[in-house]
N, CA and C atoms as a LAMMPS dump frame, in Angstrom:
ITEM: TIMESTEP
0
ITEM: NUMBER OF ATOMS
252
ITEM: BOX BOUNDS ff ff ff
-5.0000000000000000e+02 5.0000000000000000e+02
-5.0000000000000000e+02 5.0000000000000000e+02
-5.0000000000000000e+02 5.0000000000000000e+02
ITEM: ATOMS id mol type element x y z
1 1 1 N -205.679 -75.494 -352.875
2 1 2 C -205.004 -76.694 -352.428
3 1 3 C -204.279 -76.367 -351.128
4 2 1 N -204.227 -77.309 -350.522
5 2 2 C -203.471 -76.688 -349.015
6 2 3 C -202.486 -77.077 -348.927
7 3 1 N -201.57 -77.072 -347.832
8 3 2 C -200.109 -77.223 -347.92
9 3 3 C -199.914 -78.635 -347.815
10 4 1 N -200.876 -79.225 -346.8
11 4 2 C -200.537 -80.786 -346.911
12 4 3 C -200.945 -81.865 -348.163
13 5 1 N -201.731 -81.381 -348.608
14 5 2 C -202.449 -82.134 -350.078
15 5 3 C -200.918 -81.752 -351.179
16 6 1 N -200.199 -80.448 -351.068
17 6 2 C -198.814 -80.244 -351.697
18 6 3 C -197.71 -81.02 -351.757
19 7 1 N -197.874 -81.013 -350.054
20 7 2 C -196.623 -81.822 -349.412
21 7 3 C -196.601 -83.183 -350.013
22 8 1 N -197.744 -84.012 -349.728
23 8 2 C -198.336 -85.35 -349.981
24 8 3 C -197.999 -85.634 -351.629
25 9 1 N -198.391 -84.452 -352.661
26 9 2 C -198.174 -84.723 -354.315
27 9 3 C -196.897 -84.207 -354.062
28 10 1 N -195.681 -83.739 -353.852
29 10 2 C -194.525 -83.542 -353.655
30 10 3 C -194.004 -84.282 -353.668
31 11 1 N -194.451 -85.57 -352.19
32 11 2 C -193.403 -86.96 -351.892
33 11 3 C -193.961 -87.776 -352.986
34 12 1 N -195.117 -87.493 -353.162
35 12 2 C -195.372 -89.093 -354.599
36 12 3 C -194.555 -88.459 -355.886
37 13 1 N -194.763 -87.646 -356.328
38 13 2 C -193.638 -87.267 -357.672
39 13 3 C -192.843 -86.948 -357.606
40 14 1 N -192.208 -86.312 -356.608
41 14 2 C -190.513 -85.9 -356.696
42 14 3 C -189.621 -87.077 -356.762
43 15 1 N -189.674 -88.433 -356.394
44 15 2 C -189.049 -89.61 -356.841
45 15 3 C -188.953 -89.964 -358.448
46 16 1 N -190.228 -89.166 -358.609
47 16 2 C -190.236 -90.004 -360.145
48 16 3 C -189.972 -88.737 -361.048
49 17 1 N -189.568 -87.5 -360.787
50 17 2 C -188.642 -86.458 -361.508
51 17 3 C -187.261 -86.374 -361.035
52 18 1 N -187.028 -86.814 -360.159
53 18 2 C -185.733 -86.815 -360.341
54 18 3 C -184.889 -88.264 -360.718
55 19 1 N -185.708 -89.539 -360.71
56 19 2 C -185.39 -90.603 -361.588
57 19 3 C -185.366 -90.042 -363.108
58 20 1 N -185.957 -89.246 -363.813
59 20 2 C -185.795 -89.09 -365.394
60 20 3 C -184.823 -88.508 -365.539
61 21 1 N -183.563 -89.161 -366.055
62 21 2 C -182.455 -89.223 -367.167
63 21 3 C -182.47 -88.262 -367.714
64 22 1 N -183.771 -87.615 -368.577
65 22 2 C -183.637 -86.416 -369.308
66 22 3 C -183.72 -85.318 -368.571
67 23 1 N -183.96 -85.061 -367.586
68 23 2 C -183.751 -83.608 -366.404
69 23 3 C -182.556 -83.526 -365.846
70 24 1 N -181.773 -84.745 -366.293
71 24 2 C -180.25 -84.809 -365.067
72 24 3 C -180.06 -86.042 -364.253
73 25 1 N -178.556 -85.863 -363.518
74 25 2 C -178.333 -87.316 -362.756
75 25 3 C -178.654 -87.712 -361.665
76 26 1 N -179.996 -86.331 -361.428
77 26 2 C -180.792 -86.82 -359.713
78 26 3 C -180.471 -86.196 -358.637
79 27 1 N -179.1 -85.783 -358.513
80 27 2 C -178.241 -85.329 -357.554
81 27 3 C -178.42 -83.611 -357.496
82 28 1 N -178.816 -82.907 -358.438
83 28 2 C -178.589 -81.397 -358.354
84 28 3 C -180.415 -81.442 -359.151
85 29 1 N -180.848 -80.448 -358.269
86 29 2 C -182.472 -80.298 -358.539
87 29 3 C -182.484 -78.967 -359.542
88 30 1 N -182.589 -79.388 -360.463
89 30 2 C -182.823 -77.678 -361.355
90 30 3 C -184.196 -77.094 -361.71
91 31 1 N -184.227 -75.818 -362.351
92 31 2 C -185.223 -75.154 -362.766
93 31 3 C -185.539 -76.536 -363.621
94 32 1 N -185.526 -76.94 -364.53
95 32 2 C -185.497 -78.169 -365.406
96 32 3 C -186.566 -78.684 -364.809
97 33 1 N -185.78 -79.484 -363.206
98 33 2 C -186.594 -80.132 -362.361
99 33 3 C -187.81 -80.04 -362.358
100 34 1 N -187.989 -78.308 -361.533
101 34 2 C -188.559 -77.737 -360.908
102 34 3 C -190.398 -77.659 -361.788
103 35 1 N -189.922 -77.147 -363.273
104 35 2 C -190.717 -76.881 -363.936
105 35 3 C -191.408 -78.274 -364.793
106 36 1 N -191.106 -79.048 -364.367
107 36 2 C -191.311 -80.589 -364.762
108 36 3 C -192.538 -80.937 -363.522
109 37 1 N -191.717 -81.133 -362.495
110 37 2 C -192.636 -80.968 -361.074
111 37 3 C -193.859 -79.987 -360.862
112 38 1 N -193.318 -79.027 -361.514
113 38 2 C -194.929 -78.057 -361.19
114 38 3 C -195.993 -78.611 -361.998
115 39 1 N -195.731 -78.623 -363.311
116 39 2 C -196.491 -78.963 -364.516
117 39 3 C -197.566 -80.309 -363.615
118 40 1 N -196.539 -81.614 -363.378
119 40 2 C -197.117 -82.922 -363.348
120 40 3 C -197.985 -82.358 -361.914
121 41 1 N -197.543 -82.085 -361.139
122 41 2 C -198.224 -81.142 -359.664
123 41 3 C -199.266 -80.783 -360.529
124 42 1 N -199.227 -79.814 -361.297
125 42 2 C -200.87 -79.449 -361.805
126 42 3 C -201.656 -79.918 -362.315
127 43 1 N -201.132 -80.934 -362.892
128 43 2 C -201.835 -81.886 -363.621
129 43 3 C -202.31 -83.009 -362.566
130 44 1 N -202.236 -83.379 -361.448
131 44 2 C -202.59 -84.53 -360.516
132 44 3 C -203.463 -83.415 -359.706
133 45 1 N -203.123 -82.452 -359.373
134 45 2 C -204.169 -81.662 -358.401
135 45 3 C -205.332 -81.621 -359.249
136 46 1 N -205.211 -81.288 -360.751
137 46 2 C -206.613 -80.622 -361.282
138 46 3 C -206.741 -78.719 -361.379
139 47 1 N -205.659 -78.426 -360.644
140 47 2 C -205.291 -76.842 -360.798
141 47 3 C -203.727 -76.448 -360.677
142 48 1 N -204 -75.094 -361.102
143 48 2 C -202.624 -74.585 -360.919
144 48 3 C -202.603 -73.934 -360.318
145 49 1 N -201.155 -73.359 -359.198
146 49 2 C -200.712 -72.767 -358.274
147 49 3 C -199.495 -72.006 -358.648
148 50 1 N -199.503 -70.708 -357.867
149 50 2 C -198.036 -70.398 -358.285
150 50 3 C -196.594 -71.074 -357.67
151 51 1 N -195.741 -71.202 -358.58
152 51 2 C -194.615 -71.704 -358.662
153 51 3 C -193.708 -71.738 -357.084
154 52 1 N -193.87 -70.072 -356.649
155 52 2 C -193.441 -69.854 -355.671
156 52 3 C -193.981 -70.728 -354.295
157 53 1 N -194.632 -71.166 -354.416
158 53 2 C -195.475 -72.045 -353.441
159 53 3 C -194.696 -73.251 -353.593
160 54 1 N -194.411 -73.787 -354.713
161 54 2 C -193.89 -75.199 -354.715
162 54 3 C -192.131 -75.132 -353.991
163 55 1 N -191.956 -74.025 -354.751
164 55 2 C -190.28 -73.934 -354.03
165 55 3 C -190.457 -73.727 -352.754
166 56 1 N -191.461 -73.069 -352.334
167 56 2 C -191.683 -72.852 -350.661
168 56 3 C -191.621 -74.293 -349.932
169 57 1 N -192.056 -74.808 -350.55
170 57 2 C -192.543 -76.568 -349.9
171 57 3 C -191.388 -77.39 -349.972
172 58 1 N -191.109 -77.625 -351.038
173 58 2 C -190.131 -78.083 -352.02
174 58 3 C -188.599 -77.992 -350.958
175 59 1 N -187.973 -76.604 -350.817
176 59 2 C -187.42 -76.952 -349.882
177 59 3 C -186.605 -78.143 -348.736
178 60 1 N -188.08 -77.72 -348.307
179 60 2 C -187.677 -78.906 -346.787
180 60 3 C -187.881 -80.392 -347.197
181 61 1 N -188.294 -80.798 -348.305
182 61 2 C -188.936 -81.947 -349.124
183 61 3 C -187.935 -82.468 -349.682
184 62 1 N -186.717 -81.97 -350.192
185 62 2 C -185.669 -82.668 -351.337
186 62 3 C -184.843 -83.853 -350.322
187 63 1 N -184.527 -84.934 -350.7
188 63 2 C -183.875 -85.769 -350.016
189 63 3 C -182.193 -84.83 -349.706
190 64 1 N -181.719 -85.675 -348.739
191 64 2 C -180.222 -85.197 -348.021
192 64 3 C -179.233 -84.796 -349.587
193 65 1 N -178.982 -85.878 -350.092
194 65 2 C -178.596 -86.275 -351.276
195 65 3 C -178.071 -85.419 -352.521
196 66 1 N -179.655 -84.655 -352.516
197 66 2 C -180.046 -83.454 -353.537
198 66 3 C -179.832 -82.565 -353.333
199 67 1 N -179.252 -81.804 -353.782
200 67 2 C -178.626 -80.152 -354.113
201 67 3 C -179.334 -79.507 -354.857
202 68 1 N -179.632 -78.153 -354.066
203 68 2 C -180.752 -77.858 -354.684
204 68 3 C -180.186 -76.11 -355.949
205 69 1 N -180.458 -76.217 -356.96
206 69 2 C -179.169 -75.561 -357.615
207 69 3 C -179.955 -73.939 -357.392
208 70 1 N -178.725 -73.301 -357.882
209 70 2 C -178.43 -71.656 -357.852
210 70 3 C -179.293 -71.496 -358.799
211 71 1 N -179.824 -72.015 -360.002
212 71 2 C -180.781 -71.18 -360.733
213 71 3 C -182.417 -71.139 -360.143
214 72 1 N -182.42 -71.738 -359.121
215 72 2 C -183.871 -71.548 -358.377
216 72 3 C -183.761 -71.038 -357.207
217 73 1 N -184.32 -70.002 -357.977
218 73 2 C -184.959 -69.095 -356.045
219 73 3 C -186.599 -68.546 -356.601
220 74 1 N -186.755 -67.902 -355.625
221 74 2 C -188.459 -67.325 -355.804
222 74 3 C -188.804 -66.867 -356.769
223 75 1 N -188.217 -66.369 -357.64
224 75 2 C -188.974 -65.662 -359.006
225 75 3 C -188.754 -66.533 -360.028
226 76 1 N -189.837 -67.219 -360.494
227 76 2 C -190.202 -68.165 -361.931
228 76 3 C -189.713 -67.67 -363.347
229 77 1 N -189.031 -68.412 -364.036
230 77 2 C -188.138 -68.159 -364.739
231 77 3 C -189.535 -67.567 -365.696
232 78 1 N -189.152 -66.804 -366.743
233 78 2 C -190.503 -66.299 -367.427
234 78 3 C -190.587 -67.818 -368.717
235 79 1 N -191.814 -67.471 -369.433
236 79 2 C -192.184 -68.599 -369.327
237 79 3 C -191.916 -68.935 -371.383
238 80 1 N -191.735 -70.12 -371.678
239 80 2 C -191.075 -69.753 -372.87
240 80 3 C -191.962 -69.941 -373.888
241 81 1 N -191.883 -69.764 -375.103
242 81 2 C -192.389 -69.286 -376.609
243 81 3 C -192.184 -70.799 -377.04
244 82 1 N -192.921 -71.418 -377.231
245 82 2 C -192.817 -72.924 -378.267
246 82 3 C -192.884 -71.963 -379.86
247 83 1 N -192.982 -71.058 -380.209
248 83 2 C -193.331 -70.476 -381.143
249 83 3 C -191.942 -69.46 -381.816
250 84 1 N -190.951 -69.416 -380.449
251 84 2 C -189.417 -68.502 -381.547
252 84 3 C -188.9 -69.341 -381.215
């Protein structure tokens, strides 16, 4: 996927993750966010990419507004157990 086909699924869903109530009040972008956004990102591309790519983009992409929080930087939180 290239950076602009990213950019492009970035601006169409990042409105509509940070409108959901259940991630937070919109204003502070979390891992929460983040990992909500990648998922639906992979699911509209048809593949998956690493994470670090989206925060790369992601970045310069968040409206003025949005704060982008301390628990996201480059290394992807590890990934969790539906199972413990």
């Amino acid at each position: 996927m290239s950076t602009a086909e990213l950019d492009a699924l970035i601006d169409r869903l990042l409105p509509r993750v940070l409108a959901d109530r259940d991630l937070g009040d919109g204003r502070v972008f979390t891992r929460l966010h983040l990992q909500h956004l990648w998922a639906l990102s992979c699911l509209y591309a048809g593949q998956c990419y690493d994470e670090t790519l989206l925060i790369d983009r992601l970045t310069t992409r968040l409206p003025r507004h949005v704060i982008l929080s301390q628990d996201i930087n480059t290394v992807p939180a590890p990934p969790r157990s539906y199972y413990s």
